[in-house]
GULO-473225 format. One record per residue (C-alpha): residue number from 1; residue in one letter; x, y, z. Coordinates in pm, 1 decimal, always signed. Example, Ala and Ser with C-alpha at 12.3 -4.5 7.8 and 13.67 -1.06 7.14 Angstrom:
<node seq="1" type="A" xx="+1230.0" yy="-450.0" zz="+780.0"/>
<node seq="2" type="S" xx="+1367.0" yy="-106.0" zz="+714.0"/>
This chain:
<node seq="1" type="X" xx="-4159.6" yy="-1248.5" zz="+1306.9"/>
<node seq="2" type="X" xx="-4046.8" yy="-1059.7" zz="+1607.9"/>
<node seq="3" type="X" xx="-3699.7" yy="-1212.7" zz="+1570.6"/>
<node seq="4" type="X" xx="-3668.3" yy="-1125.3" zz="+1215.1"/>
<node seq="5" type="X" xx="-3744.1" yy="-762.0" zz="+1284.6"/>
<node seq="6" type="X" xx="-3461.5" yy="-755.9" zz="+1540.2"/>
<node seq="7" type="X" xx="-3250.4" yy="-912.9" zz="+1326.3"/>
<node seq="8" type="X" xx="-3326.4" yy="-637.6" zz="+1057.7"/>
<node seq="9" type="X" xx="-3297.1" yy="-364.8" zz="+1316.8"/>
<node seq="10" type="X" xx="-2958.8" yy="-498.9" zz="+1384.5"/>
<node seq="11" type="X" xx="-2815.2" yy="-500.3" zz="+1012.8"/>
<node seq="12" type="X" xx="-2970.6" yy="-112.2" zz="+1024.2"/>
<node seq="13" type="X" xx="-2798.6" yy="+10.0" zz="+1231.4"/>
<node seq="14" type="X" xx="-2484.8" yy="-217.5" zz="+1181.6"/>
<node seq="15" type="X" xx="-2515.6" yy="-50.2" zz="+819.0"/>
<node seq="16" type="X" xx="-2562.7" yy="+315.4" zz="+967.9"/>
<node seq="17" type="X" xx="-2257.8" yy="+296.0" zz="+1228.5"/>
<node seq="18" type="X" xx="-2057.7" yy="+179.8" zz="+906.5"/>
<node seq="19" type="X" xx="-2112.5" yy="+423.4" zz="+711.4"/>
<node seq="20" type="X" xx="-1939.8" yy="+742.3" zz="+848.4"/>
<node seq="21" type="X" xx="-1621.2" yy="+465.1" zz="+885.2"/>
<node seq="22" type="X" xx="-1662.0" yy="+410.7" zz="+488.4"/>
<node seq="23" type="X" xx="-1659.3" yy="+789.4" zz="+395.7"/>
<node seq="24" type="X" xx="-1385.5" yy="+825.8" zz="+609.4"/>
<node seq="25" type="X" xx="-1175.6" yy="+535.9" zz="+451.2"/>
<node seq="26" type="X" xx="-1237.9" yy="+667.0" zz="+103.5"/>
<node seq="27" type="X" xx="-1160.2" yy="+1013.3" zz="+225.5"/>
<node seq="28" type="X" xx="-800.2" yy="+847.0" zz="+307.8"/>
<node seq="29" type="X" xx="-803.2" yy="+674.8" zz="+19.6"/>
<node seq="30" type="X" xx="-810.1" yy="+1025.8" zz="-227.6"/>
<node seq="31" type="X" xx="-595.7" yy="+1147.8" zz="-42.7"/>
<node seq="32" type="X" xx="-383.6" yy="+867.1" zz="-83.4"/>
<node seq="33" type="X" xx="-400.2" yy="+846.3" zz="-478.2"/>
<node seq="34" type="X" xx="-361.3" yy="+1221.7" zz="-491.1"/>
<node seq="35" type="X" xx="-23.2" yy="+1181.0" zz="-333.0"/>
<node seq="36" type="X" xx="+98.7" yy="+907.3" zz="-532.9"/>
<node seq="37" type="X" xx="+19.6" yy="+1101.3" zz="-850.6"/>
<node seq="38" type="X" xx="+165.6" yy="+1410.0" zz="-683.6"/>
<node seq="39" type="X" xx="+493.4" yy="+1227.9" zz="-580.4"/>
<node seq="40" type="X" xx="+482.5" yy="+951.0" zz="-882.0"/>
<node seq="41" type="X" xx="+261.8" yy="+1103.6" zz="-1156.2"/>
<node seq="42" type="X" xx="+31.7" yy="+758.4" zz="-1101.3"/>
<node seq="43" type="X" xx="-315.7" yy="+785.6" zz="-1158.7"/>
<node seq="44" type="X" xx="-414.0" yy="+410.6" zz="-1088.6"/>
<node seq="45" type="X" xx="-332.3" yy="+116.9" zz="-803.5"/>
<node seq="46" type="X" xx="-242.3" yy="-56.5" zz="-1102.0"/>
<node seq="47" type="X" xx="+36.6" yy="+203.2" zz="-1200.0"/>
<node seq="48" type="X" xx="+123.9" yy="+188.1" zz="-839.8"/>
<node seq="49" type="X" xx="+213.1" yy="-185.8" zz="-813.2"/>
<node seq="50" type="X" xx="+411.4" yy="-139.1" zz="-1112.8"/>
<node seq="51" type="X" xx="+611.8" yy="+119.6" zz="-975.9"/>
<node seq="52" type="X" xx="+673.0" yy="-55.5" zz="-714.7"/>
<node seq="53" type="X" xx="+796.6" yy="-366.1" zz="-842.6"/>
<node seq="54" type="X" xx="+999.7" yy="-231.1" zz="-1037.9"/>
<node seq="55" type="X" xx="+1206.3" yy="-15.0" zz="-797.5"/>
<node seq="56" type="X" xx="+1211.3" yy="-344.1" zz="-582.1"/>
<node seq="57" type="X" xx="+1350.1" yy="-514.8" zz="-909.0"/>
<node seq="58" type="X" xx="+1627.7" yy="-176.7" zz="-928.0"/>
<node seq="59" type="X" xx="+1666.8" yy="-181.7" zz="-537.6"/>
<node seq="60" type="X" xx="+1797.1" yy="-604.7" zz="-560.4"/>
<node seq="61" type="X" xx="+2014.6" yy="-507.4" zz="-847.3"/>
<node seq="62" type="X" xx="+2189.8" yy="-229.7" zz="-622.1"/>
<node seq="63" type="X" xx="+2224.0" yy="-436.3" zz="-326.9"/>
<node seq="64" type="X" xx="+2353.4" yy="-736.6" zz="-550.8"/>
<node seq="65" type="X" xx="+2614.9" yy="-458.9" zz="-680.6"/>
<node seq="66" type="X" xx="+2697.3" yy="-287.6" zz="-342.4"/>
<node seq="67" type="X" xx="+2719.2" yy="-680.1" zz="-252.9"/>
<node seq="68" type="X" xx="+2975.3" yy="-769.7" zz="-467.0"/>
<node seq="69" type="X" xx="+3178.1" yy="-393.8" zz="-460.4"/>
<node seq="70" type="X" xx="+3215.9" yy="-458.1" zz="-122.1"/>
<node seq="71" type="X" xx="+3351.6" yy="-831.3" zz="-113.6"/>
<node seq="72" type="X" xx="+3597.1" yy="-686.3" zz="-359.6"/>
<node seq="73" type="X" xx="+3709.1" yy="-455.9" zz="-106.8"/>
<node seq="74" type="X" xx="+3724.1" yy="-711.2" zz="+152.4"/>
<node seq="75" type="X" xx="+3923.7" yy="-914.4" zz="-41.7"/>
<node seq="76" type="X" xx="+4185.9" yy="-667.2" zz="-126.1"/>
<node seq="77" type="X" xx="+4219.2" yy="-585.3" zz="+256.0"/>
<node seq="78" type="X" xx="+4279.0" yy="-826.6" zz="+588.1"/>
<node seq="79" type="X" xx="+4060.8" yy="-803.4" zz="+842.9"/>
């Protein structure tokens, strides 16, 4: 019985030391959200990953182009 109360003690104040870590983490995480719908006019994580693959889909489509503008150029020149 003893055991068990330690053991409940424990969690207690496991649960208490994690708590000012959780309100600070969610206190990151509005601020985070408020900048991406400052910056992005997202509202949502959802919105977010969207975003974001798309301008990795744009970004690989740019690099593919800058790519292939520059092997032009190196063709047309010796090096």
């Amino acid at each position: 019985m003893q055991n068990t109360l330690s053991q409940i003690n424990r969690l207690i104040r496991s649960i208490d030391n994690a708590k000012p870590e959780k309100a600070r983490m969610e206190g990151e995480k509005k601020i985070l959200l408020e900048a991406l719908k400052n910056e992005f006019n997202i509202d949502t994580l959802k919105e977010a990953n969207a975003l974001l693959e798309s301008l990795k889909k744009e970004l690989a489509v740019r690099r593919e182009k800058v790519q292939e503008q520059f092997e032009k150029l190196k063709a047309g020149y010796q090096w």
